[in-house]
N, C-alpha and C positions, 0 to 999 in steps of 0.2 A: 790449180789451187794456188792461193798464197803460199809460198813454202812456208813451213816449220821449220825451221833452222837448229840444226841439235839429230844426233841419233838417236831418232823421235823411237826404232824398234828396242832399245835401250831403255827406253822410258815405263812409268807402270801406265797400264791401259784400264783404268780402272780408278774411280775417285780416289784422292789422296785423304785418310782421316788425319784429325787435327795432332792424335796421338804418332803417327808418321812423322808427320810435319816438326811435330818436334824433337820429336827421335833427329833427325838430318840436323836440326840448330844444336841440341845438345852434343853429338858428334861434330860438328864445326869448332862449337867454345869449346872442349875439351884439348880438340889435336890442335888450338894453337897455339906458338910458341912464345908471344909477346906481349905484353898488355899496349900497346899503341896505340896511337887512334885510327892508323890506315889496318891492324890484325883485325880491332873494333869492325871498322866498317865492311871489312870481307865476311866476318860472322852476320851484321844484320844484312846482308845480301844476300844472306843463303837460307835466311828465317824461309824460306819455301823456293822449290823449284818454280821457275818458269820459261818461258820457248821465247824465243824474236820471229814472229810472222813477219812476212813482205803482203805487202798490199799494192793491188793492180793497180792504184793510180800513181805507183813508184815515188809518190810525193809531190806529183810534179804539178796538182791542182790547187795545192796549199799554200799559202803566203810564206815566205821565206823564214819567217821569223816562228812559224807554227809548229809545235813538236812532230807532228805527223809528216809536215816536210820531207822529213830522213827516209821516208818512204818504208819504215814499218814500224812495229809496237808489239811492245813487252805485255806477256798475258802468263798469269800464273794457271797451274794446275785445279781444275777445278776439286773443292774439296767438302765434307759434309757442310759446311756451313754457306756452300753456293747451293747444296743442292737443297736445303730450306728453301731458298729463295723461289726455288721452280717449285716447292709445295705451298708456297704463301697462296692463301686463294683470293685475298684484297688484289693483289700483285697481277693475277689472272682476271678476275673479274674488270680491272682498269684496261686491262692488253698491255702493260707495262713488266710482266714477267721476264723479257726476254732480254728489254733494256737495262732491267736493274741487275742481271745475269753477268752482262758484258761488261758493264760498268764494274760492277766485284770482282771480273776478271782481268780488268786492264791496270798492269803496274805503271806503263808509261803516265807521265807527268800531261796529259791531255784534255782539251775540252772533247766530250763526246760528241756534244750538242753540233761541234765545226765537223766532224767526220761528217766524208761524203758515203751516201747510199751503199753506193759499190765498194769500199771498203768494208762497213759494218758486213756486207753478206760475209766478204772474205772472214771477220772477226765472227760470222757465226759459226761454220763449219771450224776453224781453228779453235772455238769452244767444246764443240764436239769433240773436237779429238782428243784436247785435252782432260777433257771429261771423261766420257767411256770410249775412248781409244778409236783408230783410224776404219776400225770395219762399221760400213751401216748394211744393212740388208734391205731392200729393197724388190721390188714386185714391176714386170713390165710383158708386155702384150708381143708376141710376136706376130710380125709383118707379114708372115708367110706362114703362119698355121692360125693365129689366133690365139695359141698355147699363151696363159701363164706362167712367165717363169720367176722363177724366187735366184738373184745376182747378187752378190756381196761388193759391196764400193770398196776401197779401197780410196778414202777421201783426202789423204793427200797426195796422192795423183793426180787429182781434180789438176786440168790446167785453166788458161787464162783465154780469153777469144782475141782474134785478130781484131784490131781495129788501125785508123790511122792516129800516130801520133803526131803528125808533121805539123798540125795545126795548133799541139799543144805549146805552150810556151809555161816555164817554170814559173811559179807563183802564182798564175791565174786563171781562173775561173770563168772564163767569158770567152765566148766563140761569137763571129763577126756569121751573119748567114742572110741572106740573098732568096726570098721566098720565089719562088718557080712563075708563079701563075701573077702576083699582083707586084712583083718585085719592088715590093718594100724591102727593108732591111732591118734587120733585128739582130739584137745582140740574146746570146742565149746564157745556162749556165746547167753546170752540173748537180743536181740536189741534194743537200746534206739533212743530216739529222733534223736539226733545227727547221727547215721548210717541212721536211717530210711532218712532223710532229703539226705545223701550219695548217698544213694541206688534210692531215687529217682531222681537225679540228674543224676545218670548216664546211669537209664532205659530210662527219656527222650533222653542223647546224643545218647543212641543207637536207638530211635528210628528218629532219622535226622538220621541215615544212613541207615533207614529201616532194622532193626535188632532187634529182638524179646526175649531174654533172659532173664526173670524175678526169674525163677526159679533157676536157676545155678549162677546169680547174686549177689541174696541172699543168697547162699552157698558162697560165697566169703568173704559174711560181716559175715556170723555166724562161719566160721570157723578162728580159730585165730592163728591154730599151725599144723602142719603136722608132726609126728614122733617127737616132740619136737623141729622143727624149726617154728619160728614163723614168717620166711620170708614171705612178704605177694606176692613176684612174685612168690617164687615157690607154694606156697596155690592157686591160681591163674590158674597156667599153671597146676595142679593137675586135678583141677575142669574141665578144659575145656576138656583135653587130654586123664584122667586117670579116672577119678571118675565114677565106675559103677551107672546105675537107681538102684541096690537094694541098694547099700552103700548111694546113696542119699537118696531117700525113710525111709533108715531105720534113717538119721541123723532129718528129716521131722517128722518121727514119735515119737523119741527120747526127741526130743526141744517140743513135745506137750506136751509129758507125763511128762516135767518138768517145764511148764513154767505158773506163776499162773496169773490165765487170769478170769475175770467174763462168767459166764455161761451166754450167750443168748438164752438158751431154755425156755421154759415157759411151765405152763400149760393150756391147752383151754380147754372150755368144747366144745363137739362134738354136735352139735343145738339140737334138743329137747329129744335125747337118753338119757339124766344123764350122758354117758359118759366122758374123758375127752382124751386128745392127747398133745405129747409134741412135742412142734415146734419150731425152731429158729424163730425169728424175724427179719425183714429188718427194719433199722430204716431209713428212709423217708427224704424227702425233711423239711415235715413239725416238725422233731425232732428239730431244732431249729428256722425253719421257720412257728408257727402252724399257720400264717395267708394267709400264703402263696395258690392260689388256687392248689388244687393236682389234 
């Protein structure tokens, strides 16, 4: 996982109410001893707790000049007034519940829109935790009976997957790749917020005219250059007309093996063998609805 930074078992596990919240600012102006303006600004620092997560792309996919650079981001406690936000039913009904979540939670000075993919995931489960606390309960099959068993995560243990960094270089975004079979050359890129939001926009318009294209889609927003044109009709007309399954395939498994993303494997024990099994995780209705009936 993204670390949590802070004696996260110190912390309450459990929404903060707004009446908390100011319990800790009223205790802050009271015990201080100076009117200044640096006593000043240590009191609005503390108008609420919040945690410094790391994010798996360490910073290193972000322009230099981009707060996310620093390779993590300030997230406050989530508190009654986030947890409106996952009861707004407009909020649900758009699919924009979860964004407008993170966004209430993120104190860093950032465009959301420039996060990439793989950090948001990292910034949903550090929402969870901050929200109701580091345990989620979870449900998985075992290998060797079939048995259902009921595992508690422990989500900030979540770690990170191997991948290679060597190709990364700091500030950018663009990978140099050499397709297998028709050895073109294509520059790639890593997906942020802002495509993703693209990408889904335009999976809906295809599908009002009942058309199914998600995968070839997404080649269109990950690929940014064709033999060093960066035209994006002929990228475009490439994909549709020209692009073999292994050259795609091989660009699919390429962006895996470079894109740093949190492990959702985990370890289970196997019921009463001592054993243990590693299993991705679904994360559930109840990941930020735990009251919700499942």
């Amino acid at each position: 996982m993204p670390e949590v930074k802070g004696e996260y078992p110190g912390k309450p596990q459990k929404p903060m109410s707004d009446a908390e919240l100011k319990a800790i600012a009223t205790a802050k102006y009271e015990s201080k001893v100076d009117d200044s303006p640096q006593a000043e600004a240590e009191i609005e620092a503390f108008d609420f707790p919040t945690e410094i997560v790391e994010l798996p792309s360490r910073g290193m996919l972000y322009p230099t000049d981009n707060p996310l650079s620093k390779g993590t981001i300030e997230m406050k406690y989530m508190t009654a007034k986030e947890e409106d936000i996952l009861s707004n039913q407009s909020f649900i009904k758009n699919g924009v519940v979860l964004d407008k979540l993170f966004k209430a939670l993120i104190v860093s000075k950032c465009d959301y829109n420039e996060m990439l993919l793989c950090d948001k995931n990292a910034v949903m489960i550090a929402a969870r935790v901050l929200g109701y606390g580091k345990d989620y309960d979870a449900t998985f099959t075992s290998p060797t009976t079939g048995e259902i068993i009921n595992h508690t995560i422990d989500l900030t243990q979540i770690g990170e997957k191997e991948i290679d960094w060597d190709v990364h270089e700091k500030g950018k975004n663009t990978f140099d790749f050499e397709l297998p079979a028709c050895k073109r050359k294509v520059t790639l890129q890593i997906m942020t917020q802002k495509l993703q939001r693209s990408y889904d926009k335009e999976i809906k318009g295809l599908e009002k005219l009942k058309k199914s294209a998600p995968s070839s889609t997404l080649l269109k927003y990950v690929i940014t250059s064709l033999d060093g044109d960066s035209d994006n009709t002929k990228i475009r007309k490439f994909v549709d007309n020209h692009l073999l399954a292994v050259d795609a395939r091989a660009i699919r498994k390429y962006l895996t093996s470079i894109t740093p993303e949190i492990d959702m494997e985990v370890e289970v024990p196997d019921g009463d063998s001592g054993d243990t099994f590693r299993s991705s995780f679904a994360i559930g209705l109840d990941f930020f609805w735990p009251d919700a009936k499942i």
